[in-house]
KEKE-3310 file (N, C-alpha, C; in steps of 0.2 Angstrom, whole numbers, plus 5000, padded with zeros to 4 digits):
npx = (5004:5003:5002:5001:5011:5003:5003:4999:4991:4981:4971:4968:4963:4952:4944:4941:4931:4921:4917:4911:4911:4914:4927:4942:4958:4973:4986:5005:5018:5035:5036:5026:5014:4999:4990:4977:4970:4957:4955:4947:4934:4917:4916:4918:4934:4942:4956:4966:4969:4986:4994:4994:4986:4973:4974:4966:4956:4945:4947:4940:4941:4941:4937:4948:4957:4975:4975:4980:4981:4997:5004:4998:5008:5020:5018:5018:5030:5039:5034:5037:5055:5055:5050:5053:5056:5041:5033:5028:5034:5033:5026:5028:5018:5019:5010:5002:4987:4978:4983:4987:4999:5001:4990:4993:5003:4998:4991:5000:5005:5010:5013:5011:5004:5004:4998:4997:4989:4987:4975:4959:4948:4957:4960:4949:4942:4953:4947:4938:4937:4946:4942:4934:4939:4947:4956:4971:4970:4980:4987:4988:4984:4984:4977:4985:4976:4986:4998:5014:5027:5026:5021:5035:5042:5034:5036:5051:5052:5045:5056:5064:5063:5060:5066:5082:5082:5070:5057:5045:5036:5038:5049:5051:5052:5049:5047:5035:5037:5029:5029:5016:5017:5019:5024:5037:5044:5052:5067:5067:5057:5065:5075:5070:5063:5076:5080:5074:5073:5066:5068:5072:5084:5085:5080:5071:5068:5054:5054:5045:5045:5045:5058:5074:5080:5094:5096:5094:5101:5109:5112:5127:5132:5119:5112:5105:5097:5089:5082:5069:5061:5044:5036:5036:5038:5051:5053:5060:5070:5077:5092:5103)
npy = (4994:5013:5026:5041:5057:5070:5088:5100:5101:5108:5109:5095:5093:5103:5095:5083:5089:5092:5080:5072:5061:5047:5038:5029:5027:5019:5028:5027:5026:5024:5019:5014:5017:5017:5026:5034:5041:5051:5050:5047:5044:5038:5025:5016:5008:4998:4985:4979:4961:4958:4947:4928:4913:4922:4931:4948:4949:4960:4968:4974:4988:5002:5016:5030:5043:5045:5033:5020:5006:4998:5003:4997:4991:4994:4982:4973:4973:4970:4958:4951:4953:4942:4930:4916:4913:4915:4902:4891:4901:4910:4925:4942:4955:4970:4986:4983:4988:4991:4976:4974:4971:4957:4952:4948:4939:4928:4925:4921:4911:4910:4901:4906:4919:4935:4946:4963:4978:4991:4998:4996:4997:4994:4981:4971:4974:4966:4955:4951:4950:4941:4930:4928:4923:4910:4904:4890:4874:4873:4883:4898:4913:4926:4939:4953:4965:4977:4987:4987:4989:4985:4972:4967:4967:4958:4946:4947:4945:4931:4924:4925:4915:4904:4889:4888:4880:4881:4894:4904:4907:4904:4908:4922:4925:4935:4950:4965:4980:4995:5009:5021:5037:5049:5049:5044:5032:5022:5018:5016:5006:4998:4995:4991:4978:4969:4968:4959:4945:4938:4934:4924:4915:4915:4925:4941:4959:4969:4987:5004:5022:5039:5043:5042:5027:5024:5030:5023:5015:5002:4985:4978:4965:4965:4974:4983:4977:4977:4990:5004:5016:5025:5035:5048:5037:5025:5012:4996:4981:4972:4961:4949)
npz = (5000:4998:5007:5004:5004:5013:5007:5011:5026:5030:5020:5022:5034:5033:5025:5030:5040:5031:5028:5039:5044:5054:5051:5053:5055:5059:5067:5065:5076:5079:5093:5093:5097:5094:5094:5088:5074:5065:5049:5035:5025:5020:5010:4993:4986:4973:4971:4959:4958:4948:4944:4943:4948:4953:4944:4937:4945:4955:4967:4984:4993:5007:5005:5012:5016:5010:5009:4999:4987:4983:4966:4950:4940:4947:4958:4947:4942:4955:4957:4946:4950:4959:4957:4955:4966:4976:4976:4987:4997:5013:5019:5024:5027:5031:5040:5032:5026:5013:5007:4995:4991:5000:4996:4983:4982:4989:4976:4971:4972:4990:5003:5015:5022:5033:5039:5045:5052:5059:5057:5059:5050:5037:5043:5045:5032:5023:5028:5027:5013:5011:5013:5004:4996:4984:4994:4993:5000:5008:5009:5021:5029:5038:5048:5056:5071:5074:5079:5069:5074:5088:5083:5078:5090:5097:5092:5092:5106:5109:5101:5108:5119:5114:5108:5102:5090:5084:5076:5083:5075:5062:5051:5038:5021:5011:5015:5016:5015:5017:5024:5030:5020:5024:5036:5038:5043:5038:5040:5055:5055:5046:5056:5067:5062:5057:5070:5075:5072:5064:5049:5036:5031:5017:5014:5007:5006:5003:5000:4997:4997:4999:4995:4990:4989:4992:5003:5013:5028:5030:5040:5042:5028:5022:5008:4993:4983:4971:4961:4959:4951:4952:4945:4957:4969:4975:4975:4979:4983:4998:5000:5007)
capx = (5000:5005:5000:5005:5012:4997:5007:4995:4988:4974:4967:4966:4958:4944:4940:4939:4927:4916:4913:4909:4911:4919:4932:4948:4964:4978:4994:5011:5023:5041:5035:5021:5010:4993:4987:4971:4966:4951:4957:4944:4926:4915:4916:4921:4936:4945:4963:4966:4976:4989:4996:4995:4977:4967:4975:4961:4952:4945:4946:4936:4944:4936:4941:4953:4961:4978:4978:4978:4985:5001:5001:4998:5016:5025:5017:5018:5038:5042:5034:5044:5059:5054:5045:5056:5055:5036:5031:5031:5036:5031:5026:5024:5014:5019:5008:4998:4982:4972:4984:4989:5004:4999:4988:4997:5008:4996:4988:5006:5006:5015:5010:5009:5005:5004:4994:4998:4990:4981:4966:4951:4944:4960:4960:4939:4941:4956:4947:4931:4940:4951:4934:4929:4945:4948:4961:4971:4970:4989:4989:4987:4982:4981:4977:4982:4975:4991:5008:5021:5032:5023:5020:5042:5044:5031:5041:5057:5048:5046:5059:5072:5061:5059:5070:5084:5083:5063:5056:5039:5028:5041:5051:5048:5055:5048:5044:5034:5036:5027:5023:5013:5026:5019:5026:5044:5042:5056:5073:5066:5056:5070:5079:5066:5064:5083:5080:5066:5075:5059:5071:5073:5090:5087:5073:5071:5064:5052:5053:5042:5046:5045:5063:5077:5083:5099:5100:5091:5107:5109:5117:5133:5131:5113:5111:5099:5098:5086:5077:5068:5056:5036:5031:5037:5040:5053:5054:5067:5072:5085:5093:5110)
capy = (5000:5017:5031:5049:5063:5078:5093:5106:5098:5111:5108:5087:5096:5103:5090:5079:5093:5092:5072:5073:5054:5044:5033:5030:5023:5019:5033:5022:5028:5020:5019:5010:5022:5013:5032:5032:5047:5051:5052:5046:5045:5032:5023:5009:5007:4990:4986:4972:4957:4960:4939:4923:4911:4927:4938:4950:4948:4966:4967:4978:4993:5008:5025:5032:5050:5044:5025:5016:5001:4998:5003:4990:4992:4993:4974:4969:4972:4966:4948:4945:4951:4937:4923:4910:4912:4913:4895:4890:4906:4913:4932:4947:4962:4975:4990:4980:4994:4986:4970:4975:4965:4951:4946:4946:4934:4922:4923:4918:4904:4909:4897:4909:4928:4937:4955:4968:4982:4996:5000:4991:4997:4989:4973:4971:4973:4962:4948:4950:4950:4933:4925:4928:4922:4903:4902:4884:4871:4873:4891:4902:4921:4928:4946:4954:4973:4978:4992:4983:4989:4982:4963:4964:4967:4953:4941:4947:4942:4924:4920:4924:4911:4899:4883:4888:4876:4884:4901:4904:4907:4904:4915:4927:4922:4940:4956:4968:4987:5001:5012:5029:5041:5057:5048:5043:5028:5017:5018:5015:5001:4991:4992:4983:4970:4968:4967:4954:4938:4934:4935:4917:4915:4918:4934:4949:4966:4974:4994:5008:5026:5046:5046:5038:5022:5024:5037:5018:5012:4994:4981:4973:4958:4968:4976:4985:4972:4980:4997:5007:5023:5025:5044:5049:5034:5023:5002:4991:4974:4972:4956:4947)
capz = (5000:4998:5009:5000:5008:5011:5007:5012:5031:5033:5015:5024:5039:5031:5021:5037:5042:5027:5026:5044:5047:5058:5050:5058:5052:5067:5066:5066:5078:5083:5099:5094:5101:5094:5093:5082:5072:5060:5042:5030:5022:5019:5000:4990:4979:4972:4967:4953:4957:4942:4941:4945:4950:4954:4940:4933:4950:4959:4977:4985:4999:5010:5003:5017:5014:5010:5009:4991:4987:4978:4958:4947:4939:4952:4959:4942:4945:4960:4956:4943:4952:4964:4953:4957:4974:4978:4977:4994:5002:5020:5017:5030:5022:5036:5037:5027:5020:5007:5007:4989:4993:5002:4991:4976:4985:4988:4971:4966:4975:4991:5008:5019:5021:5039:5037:5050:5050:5065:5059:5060:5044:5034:5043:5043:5024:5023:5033:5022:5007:5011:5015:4998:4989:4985:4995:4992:5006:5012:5011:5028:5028:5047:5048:5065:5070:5078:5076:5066:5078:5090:5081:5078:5096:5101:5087:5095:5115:5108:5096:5113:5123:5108:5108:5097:5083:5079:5079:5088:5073:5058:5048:5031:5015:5010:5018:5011:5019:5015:5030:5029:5015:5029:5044:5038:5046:5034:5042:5063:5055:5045:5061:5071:5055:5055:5077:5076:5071:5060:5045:5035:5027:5010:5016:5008:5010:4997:5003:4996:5000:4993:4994:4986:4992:4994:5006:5018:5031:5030:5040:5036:5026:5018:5000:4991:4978:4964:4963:4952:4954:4946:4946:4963:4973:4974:4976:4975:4985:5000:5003:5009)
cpx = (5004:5001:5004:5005:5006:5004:5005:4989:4980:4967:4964:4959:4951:4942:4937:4932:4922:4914:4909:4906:4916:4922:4939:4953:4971:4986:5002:5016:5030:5042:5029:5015:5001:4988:4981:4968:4962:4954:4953:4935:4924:4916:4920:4927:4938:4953:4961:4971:4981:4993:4994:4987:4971:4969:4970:4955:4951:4944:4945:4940:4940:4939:4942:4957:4969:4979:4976:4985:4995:4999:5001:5005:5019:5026:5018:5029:5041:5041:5037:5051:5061:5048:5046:5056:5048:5032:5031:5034:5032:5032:5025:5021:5014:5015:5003:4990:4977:4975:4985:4993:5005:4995:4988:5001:5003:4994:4993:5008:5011:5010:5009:5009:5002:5003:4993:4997:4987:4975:4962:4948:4949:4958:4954:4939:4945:4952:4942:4933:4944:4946:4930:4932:4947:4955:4963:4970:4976:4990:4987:4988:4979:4982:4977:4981:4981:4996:5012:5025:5030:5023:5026:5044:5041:5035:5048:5056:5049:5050:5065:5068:5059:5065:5075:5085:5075:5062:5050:5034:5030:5045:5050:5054:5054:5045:5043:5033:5035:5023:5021:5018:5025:5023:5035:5048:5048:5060:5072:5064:5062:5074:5074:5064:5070:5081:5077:5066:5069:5061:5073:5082:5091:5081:5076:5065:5061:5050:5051:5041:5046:5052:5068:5081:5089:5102:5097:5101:5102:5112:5120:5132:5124:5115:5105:5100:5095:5083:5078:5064:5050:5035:5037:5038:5046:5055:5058:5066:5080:5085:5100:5113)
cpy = (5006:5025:5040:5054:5067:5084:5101:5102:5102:5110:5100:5088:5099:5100:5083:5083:5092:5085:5070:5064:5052:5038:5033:5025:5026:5022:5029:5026:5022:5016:5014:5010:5018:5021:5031:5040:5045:5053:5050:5048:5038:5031:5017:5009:5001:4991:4978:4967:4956:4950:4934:4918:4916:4932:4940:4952:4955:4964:4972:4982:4998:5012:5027:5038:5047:5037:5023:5011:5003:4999:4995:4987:4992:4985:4972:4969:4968:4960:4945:4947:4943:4931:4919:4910:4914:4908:4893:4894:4909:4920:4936:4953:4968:4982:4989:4986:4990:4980:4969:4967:4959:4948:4944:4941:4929:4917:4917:4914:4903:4905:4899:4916:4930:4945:4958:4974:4985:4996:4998:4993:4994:4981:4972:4970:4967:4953:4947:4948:4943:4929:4924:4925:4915:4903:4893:4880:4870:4878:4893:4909:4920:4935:4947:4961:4974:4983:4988:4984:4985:4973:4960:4962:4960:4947:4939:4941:4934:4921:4919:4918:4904:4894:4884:4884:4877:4890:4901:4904:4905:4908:4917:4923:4930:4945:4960:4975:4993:5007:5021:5032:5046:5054:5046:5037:5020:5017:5013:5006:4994:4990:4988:4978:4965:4965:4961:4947:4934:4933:4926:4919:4915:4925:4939:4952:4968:4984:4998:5014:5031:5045:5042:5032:5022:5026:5027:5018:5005:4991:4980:4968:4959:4972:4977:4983:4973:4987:5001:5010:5024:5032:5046:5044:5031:5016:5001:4984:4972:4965:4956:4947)
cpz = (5000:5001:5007:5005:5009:5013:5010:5020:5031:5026:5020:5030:5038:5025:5025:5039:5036:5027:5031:5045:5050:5057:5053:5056:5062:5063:5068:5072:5078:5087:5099:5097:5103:5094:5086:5079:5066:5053:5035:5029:5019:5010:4999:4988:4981:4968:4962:4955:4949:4939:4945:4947:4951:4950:4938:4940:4952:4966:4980:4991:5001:5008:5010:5013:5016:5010:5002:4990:4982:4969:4956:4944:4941:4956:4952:4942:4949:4960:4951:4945:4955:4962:4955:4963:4976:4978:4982:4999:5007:5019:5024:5027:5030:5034:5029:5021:5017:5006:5000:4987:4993:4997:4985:4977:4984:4984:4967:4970:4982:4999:5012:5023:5030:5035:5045:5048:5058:5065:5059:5054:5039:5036:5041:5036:5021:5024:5028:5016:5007:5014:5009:4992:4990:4986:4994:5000:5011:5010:5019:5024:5035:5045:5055:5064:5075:5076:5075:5071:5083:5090:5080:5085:5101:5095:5093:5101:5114:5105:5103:5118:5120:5109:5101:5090:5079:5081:5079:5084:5066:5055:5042:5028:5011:5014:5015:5017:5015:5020:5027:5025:5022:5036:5043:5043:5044:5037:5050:5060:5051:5051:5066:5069:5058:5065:5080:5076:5068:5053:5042:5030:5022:5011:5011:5008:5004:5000:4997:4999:4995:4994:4991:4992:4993:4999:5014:5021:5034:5035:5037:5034:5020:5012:4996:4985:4968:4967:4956:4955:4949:4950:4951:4967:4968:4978:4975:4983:4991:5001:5005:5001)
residu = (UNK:UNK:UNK:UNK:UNK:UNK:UNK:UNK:UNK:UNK:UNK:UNK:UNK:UNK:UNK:UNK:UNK:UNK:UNK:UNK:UNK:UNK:UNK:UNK:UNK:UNK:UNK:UNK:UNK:UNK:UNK:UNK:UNK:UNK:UNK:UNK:UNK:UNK:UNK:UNK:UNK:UNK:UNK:UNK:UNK:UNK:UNK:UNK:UNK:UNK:UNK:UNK:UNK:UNK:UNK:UNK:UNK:UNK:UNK:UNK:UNK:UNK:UNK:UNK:UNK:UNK:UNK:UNK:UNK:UNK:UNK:UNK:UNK:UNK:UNK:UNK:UNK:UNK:UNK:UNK:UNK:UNK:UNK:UNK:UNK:UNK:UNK:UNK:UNK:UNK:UNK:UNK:UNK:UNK:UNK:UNK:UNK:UNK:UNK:UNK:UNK:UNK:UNK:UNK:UNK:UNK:UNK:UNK:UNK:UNK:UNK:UNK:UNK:UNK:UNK:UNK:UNK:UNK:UNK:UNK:UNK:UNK:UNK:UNK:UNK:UNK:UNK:UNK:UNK:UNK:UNK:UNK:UNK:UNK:UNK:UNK:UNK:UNK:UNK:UNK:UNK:UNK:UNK:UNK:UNK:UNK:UNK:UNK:UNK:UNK:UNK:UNK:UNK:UNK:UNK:UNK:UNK:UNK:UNK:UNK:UNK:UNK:UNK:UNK:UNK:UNK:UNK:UNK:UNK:UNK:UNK:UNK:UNK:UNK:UNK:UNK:UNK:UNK:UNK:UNK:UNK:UNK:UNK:UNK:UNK:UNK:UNK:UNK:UNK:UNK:UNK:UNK:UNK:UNK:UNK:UNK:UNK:UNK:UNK:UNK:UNK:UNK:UNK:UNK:UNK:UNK:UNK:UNK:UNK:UNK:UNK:UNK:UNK:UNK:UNK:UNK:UNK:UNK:UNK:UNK:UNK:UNK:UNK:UNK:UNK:UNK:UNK:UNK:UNK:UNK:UNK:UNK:UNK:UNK:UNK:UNK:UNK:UNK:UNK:UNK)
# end
């Protein structure tokens, strides 16, 4: 998902004032705050799964002032960066949104996708939405309402009490991160990714952000493996 920067706050503020509903998406902190504020209006839209068993499929999302899925382009990228390896891959959709992500993964065959998001009107739609889709019989989709930061640190809690030869709920083969563009939320969070020991040994990271990837600090041993920019943002793939 991609949330756009608002460049202009009090244009957002009085358009919150004219819709005069109460939707509400959860504000990400570092801190994990779980702060909730009011950002949307009621409505429909759908994003398209772009490949795989559900390609051509609409999937239906709440209009939210600033939440829209990932471009169709830019998903249609990254999976064939990463073709060969979704067959039996374990996904994390952090900051999940409409699940753009996530469930392009599943379409494409991956075993099992973990959707984290805050708000209640993402996950809700998320849950409705994976009730409606022929998921395979040895797939998993779990949606939690939770702070990513939050869901690494509860990973972290169990992986250091977990029996060193398994980890408490498995580990990712891909991570997909794209938190809020207005909160700047990319850097804090690869370091509690990188923190979380939920990382599989061939893992990588799909990151989406308004600024250019390079300016990200890595680990030693990490690499920003592909990258490329659509309009204003900028994607690409970290791995070892």
């Amino acid at each position: 998902m991609a949330r756009k920067p608002t460049s202009k706050p009090s244009r957002s503020n009085a358009l919150l004032r004219s819709v005069g509903v109460g939707l509400k998406l959860g504000k990400e902190s570092a801190k994990g705050s779980g702060k909730v504020v009011a950002i949307g209006q009621a409505g429909r839209q759908s994003l398209r799964i772009v490949g795989g068993e559900w390609r051509g499929r609409k999937i239906p999302f709440a209009t939210a002032v600033g939440l829209r899925p990932t471009q169709d382009r830019v998903r249609e990228t990254l999976f064939n960066w990463v073709a060969s390896q979704m067959p039996g891959a374990t996904c994390l959709d952090l900051f999940a949104g409409t699940g753009a992500l996530g469930l392009e993964a599943l379409s494409r065959g991956a075993k099992q996708v973990n959707f984290v998001d805050l708000s209640n009107i993402a996950t809700s739609s998320l849950n409705d939405n994976l009730k409606s889709l022929p998921i395979a019989a040895d797939q998993v989709a779990k949606v939690e309402q939770m702070s990513s930061f939050n869901w690494l640190r509860n990973y972290k809690d169990r992986a250091s009490t977990a029996p060193s030869i398994a980890k408490p709920m498995g580990s990712y083969d891909l991570v997909f991160l794209d938190p809020p563009f207005a909160l700047a939320l990319m850097q804090d969070t690869l370091k509690a990714l990188f923190d979380s020991q939920c990382l599989s040994a061939r893992a990588m990271i799909y990151v989406e952000q308004p600024q250019p990837l390079a300016d990200l600090i890595l680990p030693q041993g990490w690499k920003l493996h592909r990258s490329k920019k659509a309009g204003q943002v900028f994607y690409g793939l970290i791995s070892r």
